[in-house]
C-alpha positions in Angstrom: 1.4 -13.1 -5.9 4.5 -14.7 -7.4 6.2 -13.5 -9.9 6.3 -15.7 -13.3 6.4 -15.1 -17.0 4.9 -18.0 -18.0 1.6 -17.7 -15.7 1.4 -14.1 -14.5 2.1 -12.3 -18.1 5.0 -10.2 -16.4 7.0 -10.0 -20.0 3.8 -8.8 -21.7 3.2 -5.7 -19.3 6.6 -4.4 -19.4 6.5 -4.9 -23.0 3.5 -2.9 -23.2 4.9 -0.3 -20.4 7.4 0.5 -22.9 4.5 1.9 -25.5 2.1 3.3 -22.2 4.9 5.8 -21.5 5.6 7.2 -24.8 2.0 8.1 -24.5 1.4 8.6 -21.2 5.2 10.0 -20.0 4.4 10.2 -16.1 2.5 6.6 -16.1 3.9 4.4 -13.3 3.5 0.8 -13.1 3.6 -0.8 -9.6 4.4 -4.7 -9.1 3.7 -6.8 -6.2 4.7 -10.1 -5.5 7.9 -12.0 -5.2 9.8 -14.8 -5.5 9.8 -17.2 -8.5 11.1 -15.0 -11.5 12.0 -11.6 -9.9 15.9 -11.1 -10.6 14.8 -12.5 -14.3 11.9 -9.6 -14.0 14.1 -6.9 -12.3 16.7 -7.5 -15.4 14.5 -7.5 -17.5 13.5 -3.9 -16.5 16.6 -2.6 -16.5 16.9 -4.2 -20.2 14.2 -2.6 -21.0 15.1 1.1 -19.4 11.9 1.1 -17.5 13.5 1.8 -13.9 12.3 5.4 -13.5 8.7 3.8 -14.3 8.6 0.8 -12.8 8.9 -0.1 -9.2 8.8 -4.1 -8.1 7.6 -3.3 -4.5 8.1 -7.3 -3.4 5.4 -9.1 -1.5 3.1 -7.4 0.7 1.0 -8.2 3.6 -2.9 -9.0 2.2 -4.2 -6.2 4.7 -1.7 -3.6 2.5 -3.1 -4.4 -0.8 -6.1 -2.3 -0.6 -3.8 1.4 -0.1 -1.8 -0.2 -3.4 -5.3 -0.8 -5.4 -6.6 2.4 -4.0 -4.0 4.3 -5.0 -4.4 2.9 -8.7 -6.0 4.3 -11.8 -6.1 1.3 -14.1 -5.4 -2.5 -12.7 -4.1 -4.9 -15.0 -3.9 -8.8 -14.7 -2.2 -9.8 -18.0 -2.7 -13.6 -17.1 -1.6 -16.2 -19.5 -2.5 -19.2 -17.8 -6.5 -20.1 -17.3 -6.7 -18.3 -14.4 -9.9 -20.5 -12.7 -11.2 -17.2 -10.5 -8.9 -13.4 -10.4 -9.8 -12.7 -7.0 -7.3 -10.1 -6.9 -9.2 -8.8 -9.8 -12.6 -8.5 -8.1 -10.4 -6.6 -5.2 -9.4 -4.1 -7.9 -13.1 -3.9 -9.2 -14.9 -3.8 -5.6 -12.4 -0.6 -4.7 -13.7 1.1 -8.0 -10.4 0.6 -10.2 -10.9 -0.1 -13.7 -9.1 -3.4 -14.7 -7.4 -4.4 -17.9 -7.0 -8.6 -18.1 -6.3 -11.2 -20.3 -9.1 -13.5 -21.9 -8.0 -16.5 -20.6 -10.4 -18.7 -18.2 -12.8 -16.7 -16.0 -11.5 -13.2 -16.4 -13.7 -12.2 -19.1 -16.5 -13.7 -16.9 -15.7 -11.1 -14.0 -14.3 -8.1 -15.9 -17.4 -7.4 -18.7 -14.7 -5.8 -21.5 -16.1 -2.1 -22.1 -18.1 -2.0 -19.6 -16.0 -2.9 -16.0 -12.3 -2.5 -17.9 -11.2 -4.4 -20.8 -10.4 -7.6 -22.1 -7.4 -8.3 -24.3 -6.3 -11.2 -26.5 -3.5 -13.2 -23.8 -0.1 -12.4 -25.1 -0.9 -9.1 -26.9 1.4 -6.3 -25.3 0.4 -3.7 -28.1 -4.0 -3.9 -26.9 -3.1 -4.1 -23.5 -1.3 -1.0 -23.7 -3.8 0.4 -26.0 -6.0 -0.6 -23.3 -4.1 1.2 -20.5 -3.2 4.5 -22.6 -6.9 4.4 -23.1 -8.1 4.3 -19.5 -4.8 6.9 -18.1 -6.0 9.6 -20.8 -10.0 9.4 -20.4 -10.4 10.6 -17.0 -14.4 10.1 -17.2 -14.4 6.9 -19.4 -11.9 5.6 -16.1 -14.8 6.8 -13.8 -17.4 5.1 -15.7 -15.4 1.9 -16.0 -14.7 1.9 -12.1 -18.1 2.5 -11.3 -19.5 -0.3 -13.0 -16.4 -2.8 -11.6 -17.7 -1.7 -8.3 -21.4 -2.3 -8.8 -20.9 -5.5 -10.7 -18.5 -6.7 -7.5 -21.3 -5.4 -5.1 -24.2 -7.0 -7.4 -22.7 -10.6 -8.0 -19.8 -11.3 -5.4 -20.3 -10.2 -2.1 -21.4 -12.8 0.4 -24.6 -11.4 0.3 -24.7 -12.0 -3.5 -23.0 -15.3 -3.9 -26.0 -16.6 -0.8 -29.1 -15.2 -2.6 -28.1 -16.8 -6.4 -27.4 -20.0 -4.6 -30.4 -19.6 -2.2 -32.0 -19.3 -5.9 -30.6 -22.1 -7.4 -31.9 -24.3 -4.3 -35.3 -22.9 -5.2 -35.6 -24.1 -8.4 
């Protein structure tokens, strides 16, 4: 995606980067997308001293995302804007990554907070990295988050699903 403050929460996860690696040291976040804001986000960074934890990869080709999700342990979409549908989200939750996302429009909708990832207030840095620190340190609590992103993906949003609720709907 693009990179912008104002939409995308960018500000809000480094800001909550900085707290995720005095608890979890080794933690490294990984950001793709360009354009738009990314020489105000790579300064920002450096600002912040987050460069040996924190790499901004640029844009990648949609076929590439899944080794980056894959390779994952928590997936965050710190959304400010009312994001209508976070398909990148269901990606994240269909390859069995827990995800931590803002409240604002559908997310809370897709991720189910305690039970597919959590859900923080839009804005808060200091839940989102509570949320984070949570999921890195709790290896099982990650696999039972991941697990149930994955079977709520496979149970309401494959094609499959989507066909037989509105195949339903038609019914009735």
């Amino acid at each position: 995606g693009r990179i912008n403050f104002a939409e995308k929460g960018i500000g809000v996860l480094l800001d909550a980067m900085q707290k995720i690696i005095t608890e979890v040291p080794n933690s490294n976040l990984v950001i793709i997308g360009g354009g738009g804001e990314s020489e105000w986000m790579n300064k920002l960074i450096g600002d912040l001293n987050l460069q040996n934890n924190v790499q901004a990869v640029g844009k990648k080709p949609f076929k590439d995302l899944v080794k980056y999700i894959n390779a994952s342990d928590v997936f965050v979409v710190p959304s400010i804007w009312m994001e209508a549908f976070g398909q990148v989200t269901i990606e994240a939750m269909s390859c069995g990554v827990p995800v931590v996302t803002s409240d604002a429009g559908a997310s809370p909708e897709i991720n189910i907070n305690g039970q597919t990832g959590f859900v923080v207030p839009v804005r808060d840095s200091v839940t989102l990295a509570n949320s984070v620190i949570n999921i890195l340190k709790d290896e099982a609590l990650a696999k039972k988050l991941g697990d149930n992103a994955r079977k709520r993906v496979l149970e309401n949003y494959t094609y499959d699903a989507i066909i037989n609720k509105f195949l339903e709907i038609i019914k009735n």
